[in-house]
C-alpha positions in Angstrom: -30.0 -6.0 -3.5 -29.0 -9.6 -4.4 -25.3 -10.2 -5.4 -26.4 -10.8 -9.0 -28.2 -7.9 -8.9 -25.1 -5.8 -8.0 -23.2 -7.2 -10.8 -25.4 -6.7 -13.4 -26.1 -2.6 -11.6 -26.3 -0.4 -14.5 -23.2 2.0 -15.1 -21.8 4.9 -17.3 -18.0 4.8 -18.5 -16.0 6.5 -15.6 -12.5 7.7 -16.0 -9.8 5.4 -15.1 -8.2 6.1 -11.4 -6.3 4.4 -9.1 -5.6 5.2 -5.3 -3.1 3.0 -4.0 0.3 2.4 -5.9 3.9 2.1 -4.5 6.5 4.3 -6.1 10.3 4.1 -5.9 12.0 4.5 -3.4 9.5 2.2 -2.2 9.4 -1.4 -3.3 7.6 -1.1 -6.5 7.4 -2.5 -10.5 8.4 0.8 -11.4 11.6 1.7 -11.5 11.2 5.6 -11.1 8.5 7.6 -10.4 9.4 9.0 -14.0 8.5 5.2 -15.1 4.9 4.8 -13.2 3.8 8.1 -14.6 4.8 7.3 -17.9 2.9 4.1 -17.3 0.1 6.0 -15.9 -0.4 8.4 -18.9 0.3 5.5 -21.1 -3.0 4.0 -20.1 -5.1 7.2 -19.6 -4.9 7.2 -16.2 -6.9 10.8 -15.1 -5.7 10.4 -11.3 -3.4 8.1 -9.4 -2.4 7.6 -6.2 0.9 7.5 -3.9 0.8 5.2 -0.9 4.5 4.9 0.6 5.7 3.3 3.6 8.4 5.0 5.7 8.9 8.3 3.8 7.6 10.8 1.7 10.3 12.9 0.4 9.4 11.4 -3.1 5.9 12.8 -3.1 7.1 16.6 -4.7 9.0 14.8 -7.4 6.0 12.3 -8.1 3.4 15.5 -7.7 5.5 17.3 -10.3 5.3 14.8 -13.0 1.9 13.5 -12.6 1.1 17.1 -13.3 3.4 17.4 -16.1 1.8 14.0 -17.4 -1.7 15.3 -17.1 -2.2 12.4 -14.3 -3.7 14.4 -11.1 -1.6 13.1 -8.1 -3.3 12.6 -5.0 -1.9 11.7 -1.8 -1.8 8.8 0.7 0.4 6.9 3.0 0.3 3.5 4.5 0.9 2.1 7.8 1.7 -1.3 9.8 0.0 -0.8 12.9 -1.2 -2.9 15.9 -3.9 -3.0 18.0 -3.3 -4.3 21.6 -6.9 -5.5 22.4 -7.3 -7.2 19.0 -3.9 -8.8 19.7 -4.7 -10.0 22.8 -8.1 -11.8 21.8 -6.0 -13.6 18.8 -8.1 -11.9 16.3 -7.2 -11.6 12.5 -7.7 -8.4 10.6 -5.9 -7.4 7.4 -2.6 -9.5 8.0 -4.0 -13.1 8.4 -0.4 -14.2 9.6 -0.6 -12.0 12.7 -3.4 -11.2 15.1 -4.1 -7.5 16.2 -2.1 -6.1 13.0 -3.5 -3.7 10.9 -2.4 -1.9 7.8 -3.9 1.2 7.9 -3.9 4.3 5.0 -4.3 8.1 5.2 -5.8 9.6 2.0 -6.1 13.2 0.9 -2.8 14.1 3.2 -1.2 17.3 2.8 2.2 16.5 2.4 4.2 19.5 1.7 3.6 21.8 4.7 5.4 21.7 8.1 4.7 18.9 10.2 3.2 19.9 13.6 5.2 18.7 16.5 3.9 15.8 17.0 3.3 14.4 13.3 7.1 14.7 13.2 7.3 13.0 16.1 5.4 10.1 14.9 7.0 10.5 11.2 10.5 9.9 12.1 9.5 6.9 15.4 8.5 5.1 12.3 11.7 5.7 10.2 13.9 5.2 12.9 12.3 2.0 14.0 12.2 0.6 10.3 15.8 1.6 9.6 16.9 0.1 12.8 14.7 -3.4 11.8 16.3 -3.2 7.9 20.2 -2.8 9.1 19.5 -5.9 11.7 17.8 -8.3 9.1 20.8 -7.5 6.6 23.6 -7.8 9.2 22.0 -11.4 10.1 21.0 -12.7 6.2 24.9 -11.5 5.7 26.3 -13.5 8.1 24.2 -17.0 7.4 24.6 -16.4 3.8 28.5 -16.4 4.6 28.2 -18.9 6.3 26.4 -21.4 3.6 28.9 -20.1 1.0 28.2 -16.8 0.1 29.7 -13.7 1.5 27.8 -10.9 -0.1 29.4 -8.0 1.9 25.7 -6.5 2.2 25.1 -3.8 4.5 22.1 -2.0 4.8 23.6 0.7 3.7 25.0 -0.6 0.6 21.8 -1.9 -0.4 19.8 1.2 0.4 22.4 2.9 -1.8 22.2 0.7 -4.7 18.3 1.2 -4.1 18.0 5.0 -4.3 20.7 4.8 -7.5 18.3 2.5 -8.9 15.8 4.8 -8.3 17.5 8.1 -9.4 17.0 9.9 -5.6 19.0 10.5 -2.9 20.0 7.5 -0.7 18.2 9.6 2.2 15.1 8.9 0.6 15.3 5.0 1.1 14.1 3.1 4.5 14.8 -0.6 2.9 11.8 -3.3 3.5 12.1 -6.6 3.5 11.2 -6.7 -0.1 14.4 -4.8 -1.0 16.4 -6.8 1.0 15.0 -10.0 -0.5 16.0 -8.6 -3.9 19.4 -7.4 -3.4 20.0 -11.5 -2.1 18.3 -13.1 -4.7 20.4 -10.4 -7.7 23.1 -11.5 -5.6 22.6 -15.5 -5.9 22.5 -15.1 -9.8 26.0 -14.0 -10.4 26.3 -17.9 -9.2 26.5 -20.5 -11.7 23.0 -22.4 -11.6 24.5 -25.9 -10.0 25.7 -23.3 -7.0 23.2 -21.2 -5.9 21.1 -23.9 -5.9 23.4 -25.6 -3.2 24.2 -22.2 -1.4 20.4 -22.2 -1.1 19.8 -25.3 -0.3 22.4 -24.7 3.0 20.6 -21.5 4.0 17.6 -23.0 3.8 18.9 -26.4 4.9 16.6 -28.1 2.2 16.0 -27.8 -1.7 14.4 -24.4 -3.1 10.6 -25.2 -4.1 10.7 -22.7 -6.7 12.2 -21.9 -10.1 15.4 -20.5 -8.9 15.8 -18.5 -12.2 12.1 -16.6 -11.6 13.4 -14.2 -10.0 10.0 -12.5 -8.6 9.8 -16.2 -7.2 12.9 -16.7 -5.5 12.7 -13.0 -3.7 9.2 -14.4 -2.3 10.7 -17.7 -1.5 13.9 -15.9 0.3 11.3 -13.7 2.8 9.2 -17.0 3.6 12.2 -18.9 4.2 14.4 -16.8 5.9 13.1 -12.9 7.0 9.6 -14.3 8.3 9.0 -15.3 12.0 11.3 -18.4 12.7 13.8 -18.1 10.0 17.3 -16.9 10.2 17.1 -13.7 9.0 13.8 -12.7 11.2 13.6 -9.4 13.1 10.7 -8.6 14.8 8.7 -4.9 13.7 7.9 -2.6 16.2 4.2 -1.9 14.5 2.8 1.9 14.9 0.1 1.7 17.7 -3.2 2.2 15.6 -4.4 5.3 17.8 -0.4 6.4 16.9 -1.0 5.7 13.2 -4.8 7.2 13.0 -3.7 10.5 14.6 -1.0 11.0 12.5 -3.5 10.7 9.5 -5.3 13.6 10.4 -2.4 15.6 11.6 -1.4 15.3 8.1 -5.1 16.4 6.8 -5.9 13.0 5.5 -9.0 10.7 5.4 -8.2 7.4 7.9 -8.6 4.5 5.3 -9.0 0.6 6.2 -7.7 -1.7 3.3 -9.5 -4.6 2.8 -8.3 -7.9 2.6 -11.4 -9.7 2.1 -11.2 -13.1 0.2 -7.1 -11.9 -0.6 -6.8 -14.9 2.0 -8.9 -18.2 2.6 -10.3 -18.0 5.2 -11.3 -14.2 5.6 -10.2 -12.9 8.5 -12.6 -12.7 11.3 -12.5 -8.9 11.6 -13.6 -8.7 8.2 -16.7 -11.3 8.5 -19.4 -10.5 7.2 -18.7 -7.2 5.8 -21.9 -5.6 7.2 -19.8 -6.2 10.6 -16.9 -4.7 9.1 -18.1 -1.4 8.6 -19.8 -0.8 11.6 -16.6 -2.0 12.9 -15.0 1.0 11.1 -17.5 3.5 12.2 -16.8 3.0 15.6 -13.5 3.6 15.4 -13.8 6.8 13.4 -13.0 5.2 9.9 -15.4 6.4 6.8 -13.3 5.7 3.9 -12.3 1.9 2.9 -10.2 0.7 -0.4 -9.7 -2.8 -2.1 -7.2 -4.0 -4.3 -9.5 -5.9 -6.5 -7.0 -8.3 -8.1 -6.5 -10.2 -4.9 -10.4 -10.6 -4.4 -13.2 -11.8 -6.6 -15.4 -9.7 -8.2 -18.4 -10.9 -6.5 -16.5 -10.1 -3.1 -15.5 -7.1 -4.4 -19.5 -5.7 -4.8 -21.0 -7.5 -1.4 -17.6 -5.4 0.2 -18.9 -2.1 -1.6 -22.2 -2.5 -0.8 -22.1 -3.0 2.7 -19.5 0.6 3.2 -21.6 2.3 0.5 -24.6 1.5 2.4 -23.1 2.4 6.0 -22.9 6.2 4.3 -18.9 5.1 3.7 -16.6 5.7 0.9 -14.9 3.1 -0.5 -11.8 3.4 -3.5 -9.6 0.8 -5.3 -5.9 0.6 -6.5 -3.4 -2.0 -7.2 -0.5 -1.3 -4.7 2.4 -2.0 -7.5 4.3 -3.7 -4.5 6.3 -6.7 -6.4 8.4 -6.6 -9.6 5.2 -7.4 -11.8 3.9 -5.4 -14.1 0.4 -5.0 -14.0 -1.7 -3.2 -15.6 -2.7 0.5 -13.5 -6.1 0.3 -14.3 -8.0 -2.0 -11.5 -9.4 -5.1 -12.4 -10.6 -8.3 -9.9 -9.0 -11.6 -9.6 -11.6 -13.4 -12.2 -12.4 -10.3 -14.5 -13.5 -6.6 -14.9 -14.5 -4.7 -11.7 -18.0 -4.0 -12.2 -19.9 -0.9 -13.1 -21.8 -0.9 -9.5 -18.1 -0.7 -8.3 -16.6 1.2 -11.0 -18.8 3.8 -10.0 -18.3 3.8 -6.3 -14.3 3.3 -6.9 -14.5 6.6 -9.3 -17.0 8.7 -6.4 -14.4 7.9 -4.1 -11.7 9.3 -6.0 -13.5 12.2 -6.6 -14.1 12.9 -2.6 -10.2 12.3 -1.9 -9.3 14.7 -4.7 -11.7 17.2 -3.5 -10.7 16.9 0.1 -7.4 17.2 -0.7 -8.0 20.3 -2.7 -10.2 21.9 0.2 -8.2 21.1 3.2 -5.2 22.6 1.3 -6.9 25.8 1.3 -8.1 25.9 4.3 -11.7 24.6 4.4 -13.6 21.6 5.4 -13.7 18.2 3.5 -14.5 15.0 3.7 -13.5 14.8 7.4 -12.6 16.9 10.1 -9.4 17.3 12.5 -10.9 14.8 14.7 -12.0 12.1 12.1 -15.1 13.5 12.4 -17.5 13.7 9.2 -18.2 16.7 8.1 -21.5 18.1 7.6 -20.2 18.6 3.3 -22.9 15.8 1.2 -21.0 13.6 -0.2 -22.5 14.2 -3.5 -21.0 18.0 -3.4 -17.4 16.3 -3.0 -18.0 14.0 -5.9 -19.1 16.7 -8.0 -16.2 19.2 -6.6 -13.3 15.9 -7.6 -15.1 15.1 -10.5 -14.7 18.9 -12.3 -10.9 19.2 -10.6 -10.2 15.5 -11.9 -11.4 15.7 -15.6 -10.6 19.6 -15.8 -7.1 18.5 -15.7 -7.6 15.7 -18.3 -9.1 18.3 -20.9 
């Protein structure tokens, strides 16, 4: 099938879903879960879902109201891991700035039973290591900010609070990212009159801001590339989840090991990810069957030749928009130059329905889309969708 052909692939109307959004305490453009669910219904949203870093404590209060909303909540987690070998042979996969790393998912988890000994094990290595990375990058961005002229008092702790307040949870709910640490700078620099923040940044950055220094979205984006990434004062190196770590914990947690794609989201595509073809058979040798795209940073041409080669390596592949910066987008996907299509409407929807039905089966005890190994089962794939499909739209009657 010829990339026109894909886009012009007959479709029906498929509900709207989404598998990949940030929700406070995370970094998100929500400011509550309360807010992204209202957003959610808002838009007719029949399933959504959560994709946290760090923590899930969140995830009861978020399942509660998706189900109050008539939104079904399904569950996921994201990782930062690293992959030595990879690494090593200076190969880019899904983070084009640094070779070897790989964010990884988990879909379908199971997060409200007691972890096994050593998913809590895992769970609270990454906690500890990200709280430990947060309190360092704020004790150093305090400092050289005092230094140029503003002395912010910032602790990672008071930020953390003034995050989870923000938020409406408890504080222990927050491990900070660099995003929320960008933020809490940048609110601070506009208490300044305009003539002075631009000097105090222009001293911490020892040149001239390049961007708008009221945008605020702008300046926190300008603040992490000029002083939290490699290089820059405020730097502190991450101590990235080995990827046999990360995949592990997945399925300890029940879930379905996801690769998100980056695909043309950067120029050049990473190498790992060229040709797609490669790609999945890539991912099927190290136990991956599921795949998601956030289709805003890609094409929609990209989008279907990405689709097209998992679908056709017997993969799964979903869609979502991550929600990660202080712009609100719409919930429902759409590419970087238009509608997803309906060859990739449909996929995104089947997908959906096979994490919703394996995380409705697992729950109870039986088989889904993958086993305790990362295995796949011997369950069609078709008898998943049609399983999601009648839990999805029976709670949207």
């Amino acid at each position: 099938m010829s990339t026109s052909e894909v886009r012009e692939a007959p479709g029906d109307s498929f509900p709207v879903v989404n598998t990949h959004v940030h929700f406070p305490p995370n970094f998100s453009a929500f400011g509550t879960v309360a807010d992204a669910i209202d957003a959610a219904a808002r838009e007719g949203v029949s399933a959504v879902g959560i994709s946290n870093f760090f923590d899930q404590q969140v995830y009861a209060r978020f399942a509660e109201q998706a189900v109050a909303a008539g939104v079904v909540p399904l569950y996921g987690l994201e990782f930062i891991t690293l992959d030595d070998d990879l690494a090593a042979a200076g190969t880019r996969v899904n983070d084009p700035a640094n070779p070897g790393r790989m964010y990884l998912c988990g879909k379908g988890i199971t997060p409200f039973r007691r972890k096994s000994e050593d998913a809590a094990r895992i769970a609270a290595s990454i906690r500890s290591g990200n709280d430990a990375r947060a309190a360092e990058m704020v004790a150093k961005l305090s400092d050289w900010f005092a230094a140029c002229g503003l002395d912010t008092g910032f602790t990672a702790e008071v930020i953390a609070r003034d995050v989870a307040a923000a938020a409406g949870v408890p504080v222990e709910w927050v491990s900070l990212q660099e995003r929320h640490v960008a933020m809490a700078f940048q609110r601070a620099l506009a208490s300044l009159p305009a003539e002075e923040r631009a000097a105090v940044l222009e001293r911490a950055y020892g040149g001239p801001s390049k961007v708008d220094i009221d945008d605020a979205v702008a300046l926190q984006g300008e603040l992490r590339s000029r002083l939290i990434k490699v290089g820059t004062p405020g730097f502190v190196a991450e101590v990235p989840l080995g990827f046999t770590d990360a995949y592990r914990y997945v399925l300890e947690m029940d879930g379905i090991p996801t690769y998100p794609t980056l695909a043309d989201g950067t120029s050049p595509v990473c190498p790992f990810e060229d040709p797609p073809e490669r790609l999945a058979a890539q991912l099927a040798e190290r136990g991956i069957h599921a795949a998601e795209l956030i289709p805003l940073r890609n094409t929609g041409a990209c989008v279907d030749a990405y689709v097209k080669a998992f679908t056709d390596a017997g993969m799964i592949v979903m869609a979502g928009t991550e929600h990660n910066t202080l712009d609100r987008i719409p919930i429902e996907v759409a590419c970087a130059d238009g509608p997803v299509s309906a060859y990739a409407r449909k996929a995104f929807w089947e997908a959906t329905c096979v994490v919703a039905a394996h995380q409705h089966e697992v729950a109870a005890g039986r088989p889904g889309y993958v086993d305790r190994a990362g295995t796949r089962t011997p369950i069609p794939t078709a008898a998943l969708v049609q399983l999601g499909s009648q839990l999805i739209t029976k709670e949207n009657r």
